[in-house]
PQR file of N, CA, C, O and H, with PARSE charges and radii, in Angstrom:
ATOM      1  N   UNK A   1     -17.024   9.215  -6.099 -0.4000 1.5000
ATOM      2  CA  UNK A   1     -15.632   9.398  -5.744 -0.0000 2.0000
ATOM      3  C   UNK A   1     -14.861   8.099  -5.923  0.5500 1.7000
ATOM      4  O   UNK A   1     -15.127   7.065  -5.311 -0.5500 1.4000
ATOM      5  N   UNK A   2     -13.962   8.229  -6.743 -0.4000 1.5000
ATOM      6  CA  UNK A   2     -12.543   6.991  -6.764 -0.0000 2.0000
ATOM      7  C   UNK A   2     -11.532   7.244  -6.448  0.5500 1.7000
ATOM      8  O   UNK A   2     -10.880   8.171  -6.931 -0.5500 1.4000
ATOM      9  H   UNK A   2     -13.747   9.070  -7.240  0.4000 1.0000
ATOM     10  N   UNK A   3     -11.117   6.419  -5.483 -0.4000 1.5000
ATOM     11  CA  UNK A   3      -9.632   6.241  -4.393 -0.0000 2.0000
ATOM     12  C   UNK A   3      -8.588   6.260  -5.640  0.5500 1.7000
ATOM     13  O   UNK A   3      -8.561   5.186  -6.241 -0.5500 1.4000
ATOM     14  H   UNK A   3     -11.646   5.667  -5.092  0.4000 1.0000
ATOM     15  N   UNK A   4      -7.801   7.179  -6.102 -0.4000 1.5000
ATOM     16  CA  UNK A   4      -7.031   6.692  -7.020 -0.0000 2.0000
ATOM     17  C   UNK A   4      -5.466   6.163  -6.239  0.5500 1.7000
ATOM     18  O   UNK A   4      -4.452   5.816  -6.846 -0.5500 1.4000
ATOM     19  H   UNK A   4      -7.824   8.051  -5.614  0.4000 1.0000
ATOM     20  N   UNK A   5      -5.610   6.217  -5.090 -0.4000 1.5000
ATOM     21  CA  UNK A   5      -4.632   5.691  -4.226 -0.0000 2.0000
ATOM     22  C   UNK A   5      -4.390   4.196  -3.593  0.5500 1.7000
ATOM     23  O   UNK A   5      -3.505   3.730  -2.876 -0.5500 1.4000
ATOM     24  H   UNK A   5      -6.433   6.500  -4.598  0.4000 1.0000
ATOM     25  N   UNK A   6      -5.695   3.606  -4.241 -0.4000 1.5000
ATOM     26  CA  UNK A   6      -6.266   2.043  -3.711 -0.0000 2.0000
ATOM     27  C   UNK A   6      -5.409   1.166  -4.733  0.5500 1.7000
ATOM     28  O   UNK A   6      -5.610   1.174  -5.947 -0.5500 1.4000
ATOM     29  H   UNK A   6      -6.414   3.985  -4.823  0.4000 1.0000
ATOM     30  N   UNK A   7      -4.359   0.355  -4.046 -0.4000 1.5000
ATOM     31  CA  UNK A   7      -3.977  -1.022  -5.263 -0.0000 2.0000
ATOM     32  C   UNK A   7      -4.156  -2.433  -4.414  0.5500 1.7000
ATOM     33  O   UNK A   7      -3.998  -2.905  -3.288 -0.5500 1.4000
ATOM     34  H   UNK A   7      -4.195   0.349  -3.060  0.4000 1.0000
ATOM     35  N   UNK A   8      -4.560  -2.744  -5.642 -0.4000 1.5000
ATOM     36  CA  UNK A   8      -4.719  -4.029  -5.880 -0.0000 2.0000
ATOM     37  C   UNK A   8      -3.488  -5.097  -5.704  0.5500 1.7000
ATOM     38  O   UNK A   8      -2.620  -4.850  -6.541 -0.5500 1.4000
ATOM     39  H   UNK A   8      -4.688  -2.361  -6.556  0.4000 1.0000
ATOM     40  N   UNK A   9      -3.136  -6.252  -4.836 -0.4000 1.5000
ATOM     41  CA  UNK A   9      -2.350  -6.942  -4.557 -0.0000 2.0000
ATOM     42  C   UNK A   9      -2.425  -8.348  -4.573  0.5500 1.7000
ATOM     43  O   UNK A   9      -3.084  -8.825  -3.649 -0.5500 1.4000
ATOM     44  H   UNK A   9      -3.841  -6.453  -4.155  0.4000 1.0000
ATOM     45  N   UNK A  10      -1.807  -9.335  -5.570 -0.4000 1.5000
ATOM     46  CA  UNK A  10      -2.106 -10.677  -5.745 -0.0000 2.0000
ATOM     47  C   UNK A  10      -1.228 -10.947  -4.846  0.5500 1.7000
ATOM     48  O   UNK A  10      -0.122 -10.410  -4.793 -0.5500 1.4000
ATOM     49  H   UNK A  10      -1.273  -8.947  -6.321  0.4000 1.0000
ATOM     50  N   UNK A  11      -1.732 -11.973  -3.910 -0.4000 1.5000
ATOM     51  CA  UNK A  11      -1.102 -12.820  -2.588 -0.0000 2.0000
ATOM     52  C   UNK A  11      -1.034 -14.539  -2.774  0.5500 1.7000
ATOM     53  O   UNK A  11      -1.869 -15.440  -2.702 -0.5500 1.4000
ATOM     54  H   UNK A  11      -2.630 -12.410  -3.953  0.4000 1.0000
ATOM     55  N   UNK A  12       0.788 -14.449  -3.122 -0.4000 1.5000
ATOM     56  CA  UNK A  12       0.495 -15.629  -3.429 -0.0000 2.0000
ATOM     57  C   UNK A  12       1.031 -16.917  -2.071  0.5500 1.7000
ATOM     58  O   UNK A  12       1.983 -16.544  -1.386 -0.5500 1.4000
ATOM     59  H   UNK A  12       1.466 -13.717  -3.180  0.4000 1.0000
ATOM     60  N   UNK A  13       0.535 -18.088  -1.794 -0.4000 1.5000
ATOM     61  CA  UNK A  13       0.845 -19.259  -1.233 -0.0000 2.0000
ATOM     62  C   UNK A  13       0.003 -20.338  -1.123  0.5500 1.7000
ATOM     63  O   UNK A  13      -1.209 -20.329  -0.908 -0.5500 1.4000
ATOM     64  H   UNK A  13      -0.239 -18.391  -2.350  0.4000 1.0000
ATOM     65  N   UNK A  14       1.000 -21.593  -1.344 -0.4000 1.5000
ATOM     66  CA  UNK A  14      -0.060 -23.018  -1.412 -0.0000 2.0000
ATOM     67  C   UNK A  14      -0.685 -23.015  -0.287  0.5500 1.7000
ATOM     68  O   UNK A  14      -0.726 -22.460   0.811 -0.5500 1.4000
ATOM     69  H   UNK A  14       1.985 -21.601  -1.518  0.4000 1.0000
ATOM     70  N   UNK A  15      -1.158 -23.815  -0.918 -0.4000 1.5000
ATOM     71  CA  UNK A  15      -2.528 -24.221   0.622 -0.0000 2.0000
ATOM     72  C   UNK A  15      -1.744 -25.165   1.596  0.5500 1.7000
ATOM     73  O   UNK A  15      -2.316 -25.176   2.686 -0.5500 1.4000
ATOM     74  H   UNK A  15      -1.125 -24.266  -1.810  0.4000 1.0000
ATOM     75  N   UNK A  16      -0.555 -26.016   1.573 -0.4000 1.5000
ATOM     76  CA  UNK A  16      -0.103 -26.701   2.199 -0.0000 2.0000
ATOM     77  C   UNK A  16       0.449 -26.036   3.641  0.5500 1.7000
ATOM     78  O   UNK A  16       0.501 -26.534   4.766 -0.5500 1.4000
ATOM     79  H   UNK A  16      -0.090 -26.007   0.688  0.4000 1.0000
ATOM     80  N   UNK A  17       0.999 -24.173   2.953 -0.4000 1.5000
ATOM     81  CA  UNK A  17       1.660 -23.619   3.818 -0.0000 2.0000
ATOM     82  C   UNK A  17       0.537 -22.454   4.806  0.5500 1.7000
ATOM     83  O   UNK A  17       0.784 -21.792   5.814 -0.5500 1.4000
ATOM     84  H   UNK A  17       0.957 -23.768   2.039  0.4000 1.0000
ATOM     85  N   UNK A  18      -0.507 -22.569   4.127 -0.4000 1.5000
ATOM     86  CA  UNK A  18      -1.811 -21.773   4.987 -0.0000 2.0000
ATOM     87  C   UNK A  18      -1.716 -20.435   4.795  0.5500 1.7000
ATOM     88  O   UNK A  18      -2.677 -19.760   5.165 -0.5500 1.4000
ATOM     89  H   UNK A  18      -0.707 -23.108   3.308  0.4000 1.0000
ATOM     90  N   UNK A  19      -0.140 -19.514   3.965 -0.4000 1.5000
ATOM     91  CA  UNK A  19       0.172 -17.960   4.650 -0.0000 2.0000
ATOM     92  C   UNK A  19       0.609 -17.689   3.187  0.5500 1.7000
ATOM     93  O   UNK A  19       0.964 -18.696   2.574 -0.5500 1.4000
ATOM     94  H   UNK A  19       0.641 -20.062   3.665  0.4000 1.0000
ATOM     95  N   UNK A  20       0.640 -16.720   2.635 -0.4000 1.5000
ATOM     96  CA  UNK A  20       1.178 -16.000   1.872 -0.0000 2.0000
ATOM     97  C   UNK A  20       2.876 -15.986   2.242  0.5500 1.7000
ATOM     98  O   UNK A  20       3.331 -15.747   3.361 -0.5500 1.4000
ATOM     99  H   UNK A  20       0.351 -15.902   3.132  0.4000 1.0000
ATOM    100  N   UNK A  21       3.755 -16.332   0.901 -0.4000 1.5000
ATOM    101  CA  UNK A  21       5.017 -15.931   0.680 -0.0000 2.0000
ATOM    102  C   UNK A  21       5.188 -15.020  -0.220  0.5500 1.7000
ATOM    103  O   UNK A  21       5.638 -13.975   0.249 -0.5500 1.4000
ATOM    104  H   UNK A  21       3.386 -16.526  -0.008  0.4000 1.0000
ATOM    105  N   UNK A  22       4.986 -15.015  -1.427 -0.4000 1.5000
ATOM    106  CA  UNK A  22       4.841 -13.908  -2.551 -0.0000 2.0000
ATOM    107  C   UNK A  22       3.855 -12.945  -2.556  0.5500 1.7000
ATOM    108  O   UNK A  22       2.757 -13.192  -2.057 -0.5500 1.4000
ATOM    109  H   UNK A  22       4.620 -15.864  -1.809  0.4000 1.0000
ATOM    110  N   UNK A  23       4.118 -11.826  -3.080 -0.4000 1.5000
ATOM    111  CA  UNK A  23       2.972 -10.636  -3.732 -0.0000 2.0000
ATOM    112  C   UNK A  23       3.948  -9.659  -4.642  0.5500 1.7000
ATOM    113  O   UNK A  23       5.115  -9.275  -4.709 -0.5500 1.4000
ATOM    114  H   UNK A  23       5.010 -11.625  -3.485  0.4000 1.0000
ATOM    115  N   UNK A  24       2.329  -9.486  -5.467 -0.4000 1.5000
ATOM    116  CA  UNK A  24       2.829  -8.793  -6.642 -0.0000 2.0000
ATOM    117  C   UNK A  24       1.251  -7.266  -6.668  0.5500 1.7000
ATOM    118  O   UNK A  24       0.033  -7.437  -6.612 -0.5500 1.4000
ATOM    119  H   UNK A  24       1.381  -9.798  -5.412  0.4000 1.0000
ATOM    120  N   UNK A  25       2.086  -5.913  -6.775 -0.4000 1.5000
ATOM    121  CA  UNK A  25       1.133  -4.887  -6.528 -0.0000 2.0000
ATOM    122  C   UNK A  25       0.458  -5.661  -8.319  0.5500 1.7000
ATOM    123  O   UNK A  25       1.106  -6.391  -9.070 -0.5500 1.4000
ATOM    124  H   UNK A  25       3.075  -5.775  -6.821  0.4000 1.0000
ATOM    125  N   UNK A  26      -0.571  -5.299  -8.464 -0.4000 1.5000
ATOM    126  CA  UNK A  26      -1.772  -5.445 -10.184 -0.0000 2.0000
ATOM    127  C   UNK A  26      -1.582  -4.097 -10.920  0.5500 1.7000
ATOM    128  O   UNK A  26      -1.561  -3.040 -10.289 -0.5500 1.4000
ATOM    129  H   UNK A  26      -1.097  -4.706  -7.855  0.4000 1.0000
ATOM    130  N   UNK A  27      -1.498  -4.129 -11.736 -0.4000 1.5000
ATOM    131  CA  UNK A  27      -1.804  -3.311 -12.768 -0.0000 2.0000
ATOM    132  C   UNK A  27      -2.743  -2.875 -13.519  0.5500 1.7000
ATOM    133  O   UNK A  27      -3.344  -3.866 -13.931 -0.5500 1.4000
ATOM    134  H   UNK A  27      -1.514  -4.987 -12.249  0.4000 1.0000
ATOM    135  N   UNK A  28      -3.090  -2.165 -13.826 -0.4000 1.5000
ATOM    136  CA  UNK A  28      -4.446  -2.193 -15.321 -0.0000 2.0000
ATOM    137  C   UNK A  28      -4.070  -3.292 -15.719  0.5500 1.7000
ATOM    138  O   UNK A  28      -4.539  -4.338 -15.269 -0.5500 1.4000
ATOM    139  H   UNK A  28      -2.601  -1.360 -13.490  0.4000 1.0000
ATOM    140  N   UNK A  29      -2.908  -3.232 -16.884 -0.4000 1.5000
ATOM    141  CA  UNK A  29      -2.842  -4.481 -18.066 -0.0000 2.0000
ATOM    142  C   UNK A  29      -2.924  -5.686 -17.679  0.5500 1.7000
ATOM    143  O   UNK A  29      -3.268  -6.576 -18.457 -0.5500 1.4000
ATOM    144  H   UNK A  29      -2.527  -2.383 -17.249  0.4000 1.0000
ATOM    145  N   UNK A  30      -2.529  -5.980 -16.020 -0.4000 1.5000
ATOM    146  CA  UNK A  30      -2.710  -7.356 -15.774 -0.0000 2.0000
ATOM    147  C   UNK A  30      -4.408  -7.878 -15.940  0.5500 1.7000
ATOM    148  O   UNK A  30      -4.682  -8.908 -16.557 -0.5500 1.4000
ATOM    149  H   UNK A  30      -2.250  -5.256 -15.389  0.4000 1.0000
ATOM    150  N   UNK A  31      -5.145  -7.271 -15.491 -0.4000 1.5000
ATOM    151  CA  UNK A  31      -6.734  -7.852 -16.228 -0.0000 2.0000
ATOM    152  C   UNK A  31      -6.668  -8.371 -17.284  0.5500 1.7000
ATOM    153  O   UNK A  31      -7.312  -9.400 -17.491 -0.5500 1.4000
ATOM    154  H   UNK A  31      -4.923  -6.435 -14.990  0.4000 1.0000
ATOM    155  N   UNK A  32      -5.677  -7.669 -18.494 -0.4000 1.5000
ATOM    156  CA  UNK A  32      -6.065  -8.465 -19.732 -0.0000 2.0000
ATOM    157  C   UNK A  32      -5.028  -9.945 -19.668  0.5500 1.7000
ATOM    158  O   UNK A  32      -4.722 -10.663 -20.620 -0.5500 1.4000
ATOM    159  H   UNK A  32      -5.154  -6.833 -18.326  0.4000 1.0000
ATOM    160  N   UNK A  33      -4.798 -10.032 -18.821 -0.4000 1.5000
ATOM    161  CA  UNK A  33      -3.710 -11.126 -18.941 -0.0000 2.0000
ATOM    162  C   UNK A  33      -4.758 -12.471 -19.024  0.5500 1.7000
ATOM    163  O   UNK A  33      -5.684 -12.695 -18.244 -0.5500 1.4000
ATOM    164  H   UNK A  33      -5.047  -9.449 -18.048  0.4000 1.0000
ATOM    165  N   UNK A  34      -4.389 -13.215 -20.073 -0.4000 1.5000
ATOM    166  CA  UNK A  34      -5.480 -14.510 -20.099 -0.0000 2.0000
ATOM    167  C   UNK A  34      -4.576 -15.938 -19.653  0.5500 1.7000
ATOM    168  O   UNK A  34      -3.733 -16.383 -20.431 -0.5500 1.4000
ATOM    169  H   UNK A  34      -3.637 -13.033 -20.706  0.4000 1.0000
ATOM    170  N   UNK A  35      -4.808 -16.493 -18.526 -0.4000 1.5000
ATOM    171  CA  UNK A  35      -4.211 -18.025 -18.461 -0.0000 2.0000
ATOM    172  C   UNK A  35      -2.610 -17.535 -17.955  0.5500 1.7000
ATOM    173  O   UNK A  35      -1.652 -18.165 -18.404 -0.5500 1.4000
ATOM    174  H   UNK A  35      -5.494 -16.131 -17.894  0.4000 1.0000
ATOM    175  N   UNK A  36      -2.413 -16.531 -17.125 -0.4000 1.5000
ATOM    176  CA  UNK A  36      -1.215 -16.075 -16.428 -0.0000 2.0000
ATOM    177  C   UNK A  36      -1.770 -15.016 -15.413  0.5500 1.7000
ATOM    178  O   UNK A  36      -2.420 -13.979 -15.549 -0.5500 1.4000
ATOM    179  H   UNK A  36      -3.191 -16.019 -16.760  0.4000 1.0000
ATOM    180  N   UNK A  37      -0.928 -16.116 -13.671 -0.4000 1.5000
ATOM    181  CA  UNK A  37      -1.544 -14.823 -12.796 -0.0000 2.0000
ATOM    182  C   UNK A  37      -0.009 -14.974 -12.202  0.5500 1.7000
ATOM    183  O   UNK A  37       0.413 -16.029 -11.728 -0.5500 1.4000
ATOM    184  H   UNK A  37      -0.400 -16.958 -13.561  0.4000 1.0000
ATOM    185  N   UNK A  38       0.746 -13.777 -12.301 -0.4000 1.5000
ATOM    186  CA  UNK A  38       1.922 -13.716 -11.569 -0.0000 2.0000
ATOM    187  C   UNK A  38       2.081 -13.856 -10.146  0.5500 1.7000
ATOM    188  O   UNK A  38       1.349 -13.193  -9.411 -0.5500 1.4000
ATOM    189  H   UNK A  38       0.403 -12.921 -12.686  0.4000 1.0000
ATOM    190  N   UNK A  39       2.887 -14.585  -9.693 -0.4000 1.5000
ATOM    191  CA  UNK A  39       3.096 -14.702  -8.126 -0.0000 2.0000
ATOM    192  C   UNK A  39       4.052 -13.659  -7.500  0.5500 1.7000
ATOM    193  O   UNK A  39       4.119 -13.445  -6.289 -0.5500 1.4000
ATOM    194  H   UNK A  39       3.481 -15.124 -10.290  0.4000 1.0000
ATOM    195  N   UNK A  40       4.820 -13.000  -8.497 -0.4000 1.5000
ATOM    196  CA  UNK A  40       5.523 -11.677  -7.818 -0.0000 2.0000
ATOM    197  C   UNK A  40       6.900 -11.879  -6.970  0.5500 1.7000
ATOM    198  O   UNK A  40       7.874 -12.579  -7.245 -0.5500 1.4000
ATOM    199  H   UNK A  40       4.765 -13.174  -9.480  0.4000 1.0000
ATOM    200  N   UNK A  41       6.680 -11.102  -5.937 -0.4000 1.5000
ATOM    201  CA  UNK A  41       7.966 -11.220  -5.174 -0.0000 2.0000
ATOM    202  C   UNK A  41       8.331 -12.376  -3.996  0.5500 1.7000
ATOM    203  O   UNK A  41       7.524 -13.299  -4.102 -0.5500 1.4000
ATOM    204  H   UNK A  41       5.889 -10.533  -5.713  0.4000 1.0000
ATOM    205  N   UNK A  42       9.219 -12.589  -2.994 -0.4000 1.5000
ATOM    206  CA  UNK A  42       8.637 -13.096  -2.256 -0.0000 2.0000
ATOM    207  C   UNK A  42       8.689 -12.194  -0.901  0.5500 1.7000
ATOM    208  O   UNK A  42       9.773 -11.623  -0.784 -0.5500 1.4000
ATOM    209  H   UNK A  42       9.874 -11.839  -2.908  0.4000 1.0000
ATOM    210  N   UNK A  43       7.838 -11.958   0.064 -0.4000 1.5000
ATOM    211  CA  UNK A  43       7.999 -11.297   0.855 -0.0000 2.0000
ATOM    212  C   UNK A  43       8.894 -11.065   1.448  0.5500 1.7000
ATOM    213  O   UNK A  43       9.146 -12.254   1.641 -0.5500 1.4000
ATOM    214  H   UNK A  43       6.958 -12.422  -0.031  0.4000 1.0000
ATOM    215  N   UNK A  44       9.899 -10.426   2.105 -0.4000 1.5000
ATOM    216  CA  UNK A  44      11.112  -9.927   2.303 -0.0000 2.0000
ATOM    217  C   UNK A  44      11.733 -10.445   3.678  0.5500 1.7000
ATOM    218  O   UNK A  44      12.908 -10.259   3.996 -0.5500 1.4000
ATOM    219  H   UNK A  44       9.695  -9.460   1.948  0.4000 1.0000
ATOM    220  N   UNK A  45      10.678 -11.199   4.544 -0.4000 1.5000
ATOM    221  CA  UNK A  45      11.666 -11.931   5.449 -0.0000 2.0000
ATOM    222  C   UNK A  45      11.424 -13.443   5.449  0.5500 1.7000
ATOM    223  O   UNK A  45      11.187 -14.162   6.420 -0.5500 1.4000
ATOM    224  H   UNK A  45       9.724 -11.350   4.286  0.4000 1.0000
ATOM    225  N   UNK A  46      11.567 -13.876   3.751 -0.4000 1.5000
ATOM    226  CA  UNK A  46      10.995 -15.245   3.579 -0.0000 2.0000
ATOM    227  C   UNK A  46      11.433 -15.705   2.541  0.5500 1.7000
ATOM    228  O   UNK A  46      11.243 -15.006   1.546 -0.5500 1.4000
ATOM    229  H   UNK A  46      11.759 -13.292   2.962  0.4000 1.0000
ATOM    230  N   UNK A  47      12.210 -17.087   2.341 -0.4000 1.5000
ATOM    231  CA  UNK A  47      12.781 -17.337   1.026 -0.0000 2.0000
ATOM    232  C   UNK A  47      12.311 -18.172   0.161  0.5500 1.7000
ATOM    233  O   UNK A  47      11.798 -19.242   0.490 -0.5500 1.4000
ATOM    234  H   UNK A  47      12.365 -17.655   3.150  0.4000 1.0000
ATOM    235  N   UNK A  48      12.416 -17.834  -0.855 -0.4000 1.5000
ATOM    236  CA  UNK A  48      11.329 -18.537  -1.832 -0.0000 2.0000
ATOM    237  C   UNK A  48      12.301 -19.626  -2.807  0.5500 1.7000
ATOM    238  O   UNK A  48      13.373 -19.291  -3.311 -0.5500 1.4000
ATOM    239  H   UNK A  48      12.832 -16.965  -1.122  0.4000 1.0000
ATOM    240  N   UNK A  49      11.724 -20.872  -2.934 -0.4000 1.5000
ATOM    241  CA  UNK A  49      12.204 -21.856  -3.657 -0.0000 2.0000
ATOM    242  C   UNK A  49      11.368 -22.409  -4.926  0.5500 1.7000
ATOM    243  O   UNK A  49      10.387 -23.152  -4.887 -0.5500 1.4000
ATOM    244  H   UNK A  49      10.853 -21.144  -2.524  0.4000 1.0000
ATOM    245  N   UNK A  50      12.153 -21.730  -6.325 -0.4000 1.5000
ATOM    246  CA  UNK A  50      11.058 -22.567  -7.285 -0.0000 2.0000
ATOM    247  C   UNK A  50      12.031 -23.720  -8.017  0.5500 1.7000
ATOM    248  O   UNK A  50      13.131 -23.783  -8.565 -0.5500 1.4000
ATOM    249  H   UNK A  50      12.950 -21.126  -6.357  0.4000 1.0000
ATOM    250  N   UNK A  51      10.656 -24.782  -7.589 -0.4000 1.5000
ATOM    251  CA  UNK A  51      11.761 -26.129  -8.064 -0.0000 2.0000
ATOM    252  C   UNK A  51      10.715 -26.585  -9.663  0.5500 1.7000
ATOM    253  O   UNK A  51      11.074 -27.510 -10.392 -0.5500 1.4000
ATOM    254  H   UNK A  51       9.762 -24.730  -7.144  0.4000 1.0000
TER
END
């Protein structure tokens, strides 16, 4: 039996901050992704700064 209801979720945050700010649900095609792991959104009561 396979959960076809089960996803996969990349959780992203530095280690400086200890917690997750971003996530992004995975895809199939993201496996083939070589030398790119997306950081996604940023969680919704948290603001994200890319410098």
């Amino acid at each position: 039996n396979v959960n076809t209801d089960t996803q996969l979720v990349n959780m992203y945050g530095i280690t400086e901050t200890t917690v997750h700010v971003t996530y992004y649900p995975l895809k199939a095609e993201d496996a083939q992704r070589v030398g790119a792991s997306p950081i996604g959104k940023r969680i919704p009561d948290l603001q994200l700064y890319l410098l």
